[in-house]
Short mmCIF file of the C-alpha atoms (twelve columns), coordinates in Angstrom:
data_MODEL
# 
_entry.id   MODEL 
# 
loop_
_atom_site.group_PDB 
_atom_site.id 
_atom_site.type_symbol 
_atom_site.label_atom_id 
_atom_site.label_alt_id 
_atom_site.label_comp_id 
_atom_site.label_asym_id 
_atom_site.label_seq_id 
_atom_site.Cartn_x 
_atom_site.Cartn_y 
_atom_site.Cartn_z 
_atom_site.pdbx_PDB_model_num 
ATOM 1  C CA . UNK A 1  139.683 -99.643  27.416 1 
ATOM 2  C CA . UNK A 2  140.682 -97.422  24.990 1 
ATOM 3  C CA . UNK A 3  139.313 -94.685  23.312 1 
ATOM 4  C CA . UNK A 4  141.476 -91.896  21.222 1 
ATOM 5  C CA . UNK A 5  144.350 -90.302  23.148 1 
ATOM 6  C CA . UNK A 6  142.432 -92.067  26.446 1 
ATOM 7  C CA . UNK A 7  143.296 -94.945  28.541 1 
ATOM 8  C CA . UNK A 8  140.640 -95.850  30.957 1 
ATOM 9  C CA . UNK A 9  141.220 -98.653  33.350 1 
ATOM 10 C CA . UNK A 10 138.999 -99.868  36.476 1 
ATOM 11 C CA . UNK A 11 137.792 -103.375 39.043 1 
ATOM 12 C CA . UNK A 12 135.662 -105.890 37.566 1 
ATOM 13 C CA . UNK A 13 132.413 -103.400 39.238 1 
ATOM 14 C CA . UNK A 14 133.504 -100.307 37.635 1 
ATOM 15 C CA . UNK A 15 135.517 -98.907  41.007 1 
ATOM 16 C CA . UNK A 16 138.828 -97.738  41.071 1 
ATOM 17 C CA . UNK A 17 139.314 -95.691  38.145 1 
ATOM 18 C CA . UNK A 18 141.938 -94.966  36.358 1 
ATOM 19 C CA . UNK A 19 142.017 -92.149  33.201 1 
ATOM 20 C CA . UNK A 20 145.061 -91.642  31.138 1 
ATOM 21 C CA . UNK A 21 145.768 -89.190  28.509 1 
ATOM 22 C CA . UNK A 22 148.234 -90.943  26.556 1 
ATOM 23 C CA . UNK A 23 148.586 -88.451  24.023 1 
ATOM 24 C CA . UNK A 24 150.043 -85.929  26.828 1 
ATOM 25 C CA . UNK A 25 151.231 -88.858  29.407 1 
ATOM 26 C CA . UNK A 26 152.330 -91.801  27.409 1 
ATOM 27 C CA . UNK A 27 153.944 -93.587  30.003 1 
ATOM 28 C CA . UNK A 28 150.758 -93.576  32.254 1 
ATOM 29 C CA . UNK A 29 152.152 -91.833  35.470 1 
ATOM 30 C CA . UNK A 30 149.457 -89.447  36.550 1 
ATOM 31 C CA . UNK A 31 145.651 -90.907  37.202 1 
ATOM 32 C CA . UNK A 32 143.654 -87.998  35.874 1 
ATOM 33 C CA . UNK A 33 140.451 -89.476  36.649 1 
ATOM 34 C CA . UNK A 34 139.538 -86.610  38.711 1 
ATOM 35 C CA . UNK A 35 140.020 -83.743  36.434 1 
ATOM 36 C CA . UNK A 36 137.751 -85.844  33.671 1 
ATOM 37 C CA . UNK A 37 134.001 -87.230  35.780 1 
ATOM 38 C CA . UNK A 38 131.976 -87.034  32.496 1 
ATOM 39 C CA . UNK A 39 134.978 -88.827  30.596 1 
ATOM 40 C CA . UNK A 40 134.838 -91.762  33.647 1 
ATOM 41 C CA . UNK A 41 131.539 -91.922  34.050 1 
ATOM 42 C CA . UNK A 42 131.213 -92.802  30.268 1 
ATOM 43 C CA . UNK A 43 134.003 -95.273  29.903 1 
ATOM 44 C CA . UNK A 44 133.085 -96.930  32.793 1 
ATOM 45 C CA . UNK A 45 129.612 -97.548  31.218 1 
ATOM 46 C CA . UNK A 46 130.859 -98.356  28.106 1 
ATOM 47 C CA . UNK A 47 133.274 -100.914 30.341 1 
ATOM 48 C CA . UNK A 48 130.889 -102.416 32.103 1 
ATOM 49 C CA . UNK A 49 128.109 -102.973 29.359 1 
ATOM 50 C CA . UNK A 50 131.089 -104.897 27.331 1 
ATOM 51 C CA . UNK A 51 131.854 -106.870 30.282 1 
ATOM 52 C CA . UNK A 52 128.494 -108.161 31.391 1 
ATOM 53 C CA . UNK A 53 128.024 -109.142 27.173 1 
ATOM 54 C CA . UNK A 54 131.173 -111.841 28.100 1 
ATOM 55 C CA . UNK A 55 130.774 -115.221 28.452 1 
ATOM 56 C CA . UNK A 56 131.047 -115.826 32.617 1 
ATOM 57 C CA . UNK A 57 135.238 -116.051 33.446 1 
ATOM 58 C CA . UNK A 58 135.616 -119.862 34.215 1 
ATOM 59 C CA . UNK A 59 139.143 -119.927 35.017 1 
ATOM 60 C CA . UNK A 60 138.714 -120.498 38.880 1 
ATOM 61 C CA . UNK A 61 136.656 -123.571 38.516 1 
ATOM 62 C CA . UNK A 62 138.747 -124.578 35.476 1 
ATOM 63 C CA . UNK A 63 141.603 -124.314 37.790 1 
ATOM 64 C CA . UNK A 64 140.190 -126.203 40.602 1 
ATOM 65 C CA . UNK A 65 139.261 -129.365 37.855 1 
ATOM 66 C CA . UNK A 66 142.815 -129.710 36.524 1 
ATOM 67 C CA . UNK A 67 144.749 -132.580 37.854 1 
ATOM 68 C CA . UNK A 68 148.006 -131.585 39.669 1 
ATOM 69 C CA . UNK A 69 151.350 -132.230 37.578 1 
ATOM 70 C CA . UNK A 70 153.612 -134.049 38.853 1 
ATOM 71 C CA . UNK A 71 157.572 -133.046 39.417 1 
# 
């Protein structure tokens, strides 16, 4: 997710964060996730609500249904 200078990555349930400043780090090589709680705790909300408002990920069972190619 992205919002501003932030980059704000994190699992499926919200763990795992990651928090990027990519107006001072724009090649992503220090998690500052830490140093920012309020910032985390708010994208990961803001994450979250947008993922639960997705249709459910089919790709496993789409996966699973599609024939085998042969070589």
């Amino acid at each position: 997710m992205r919002e501003g200078n932030w980059k704000f990555l994190c699992k499926y349930d919200g763990t795992d964060a990651q928090l990027y400043d990519l107006a001072q780090d724009c090649g992503e090589t220090t998690n500052i996730a830490s140093k920012h709680p309020d910032i985390v705790e708010s994208l990961t909300q803001a994450t979250l609500e947008w993922h639960q408002s997705m249709p459910a990920d089919n790709g496993a069972s789409l996966r699973a249904k599609k024939p085998k190619r042969k070589e």
